[in-house]
ZAFIGU-886257 format. One line per 2 residues: for each residue x, y, z of C-alpha. Coordinates in steps of 0.05 Angstrom, whole numbers, plus 5000, padded with zeros to 4 digits. Example, Ala and Ser with C-alpha at 12.3 -4.5 7.8 and 13.67 -1.06 7.14 Angstrom:
// ZAFIGU-886257
5246 4910 5156 ~ 5273 4979 5143
// end
This chain:
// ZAFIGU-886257
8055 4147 7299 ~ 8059 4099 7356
8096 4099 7416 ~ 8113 4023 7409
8169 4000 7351 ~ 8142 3957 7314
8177 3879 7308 ~ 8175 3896 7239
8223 3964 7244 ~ 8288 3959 7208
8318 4029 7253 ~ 8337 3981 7311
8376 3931 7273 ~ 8413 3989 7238
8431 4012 7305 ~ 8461 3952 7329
8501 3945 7263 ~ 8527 4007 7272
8537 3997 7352 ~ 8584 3946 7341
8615 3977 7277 ~ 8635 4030 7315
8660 3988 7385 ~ 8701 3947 7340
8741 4016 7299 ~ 8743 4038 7377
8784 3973 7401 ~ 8824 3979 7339
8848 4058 7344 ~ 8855 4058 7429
8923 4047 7423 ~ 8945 4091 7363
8890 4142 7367 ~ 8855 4141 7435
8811 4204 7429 ~ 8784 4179 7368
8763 4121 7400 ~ 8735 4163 7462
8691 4182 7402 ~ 8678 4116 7371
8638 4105 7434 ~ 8604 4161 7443
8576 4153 7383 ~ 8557 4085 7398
8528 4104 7464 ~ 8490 4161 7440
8458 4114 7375 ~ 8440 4063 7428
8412 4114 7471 ~ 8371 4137 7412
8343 4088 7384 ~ 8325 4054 7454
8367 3995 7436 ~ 8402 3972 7502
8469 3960 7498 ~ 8473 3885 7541
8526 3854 7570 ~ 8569 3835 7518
8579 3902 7493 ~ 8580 3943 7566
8652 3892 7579 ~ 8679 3934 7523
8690 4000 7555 ~ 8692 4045 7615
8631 4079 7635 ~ 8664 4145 7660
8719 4163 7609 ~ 8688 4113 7545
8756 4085 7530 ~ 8751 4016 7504
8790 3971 7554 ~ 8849 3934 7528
8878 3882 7577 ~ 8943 3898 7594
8943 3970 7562 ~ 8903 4015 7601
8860 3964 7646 ~ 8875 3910 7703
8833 3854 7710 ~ 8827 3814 7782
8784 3762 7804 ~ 8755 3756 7867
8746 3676 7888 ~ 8702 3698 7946
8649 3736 7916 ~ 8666 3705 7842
8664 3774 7818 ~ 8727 3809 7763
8741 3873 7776 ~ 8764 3922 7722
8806 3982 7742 ~ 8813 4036 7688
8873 4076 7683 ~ 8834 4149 7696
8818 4107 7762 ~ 8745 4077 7760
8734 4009 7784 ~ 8682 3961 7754
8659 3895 7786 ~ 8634 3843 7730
8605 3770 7764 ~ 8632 3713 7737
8600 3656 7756 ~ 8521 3654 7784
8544 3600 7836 ~ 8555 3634 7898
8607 3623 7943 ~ 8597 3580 8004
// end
């Protein structure tokens, strides 16, 4: 077998299918069920990690890295923006602190 995955491999389109199956019951249990969605993206991480499939940007706004809760403005994450360096900043409730850019213009 080869090390290279082939354009023509259906397992990496399955894994994204499922990737976002499983963000999207995460977002809609964090409130009622928050360990389950702890879970949800595990799971998702772990299938991504698998399957080499990389999880982009989109999809790494979703949830914290350290305690894989999916982020819910207003419920268990604070959003700021920084005008000088253009950057948000996301600030979990167990107390991690992301910085996202939000503009490729840099301040002058």
């Amino acid at each position: 077998m080869s090390k290279f995955k082939s354009s023509l491999d259906p397992l990496p389109v399955i894994a994204n299918r499922r990737i976002d199956t499983l963000l999207a019951f995460a977002k809609s249990e964090v409130r009622a069920h928050p360990d389950l969605a702890k879970r949800y993206v595990k799971l998702a991480r772990a299938i991504a990690m698998r399957h080499r499939v990389p999880l982009g940007r989109g999809r790494k706004h979703l949830f914290c890295q350290e305690c894989n809760l999916p982020w819910v403005v207003g419920y268990n994450v604070k959003v700021r923006l920084e005008p000088k360096t253009r950057r948000m900043i996301y600030s979990c409730k167990c107390g991690k602190r992301t910085a996202f850019v939000y503009s490729k213009k840099r301040a002058k």
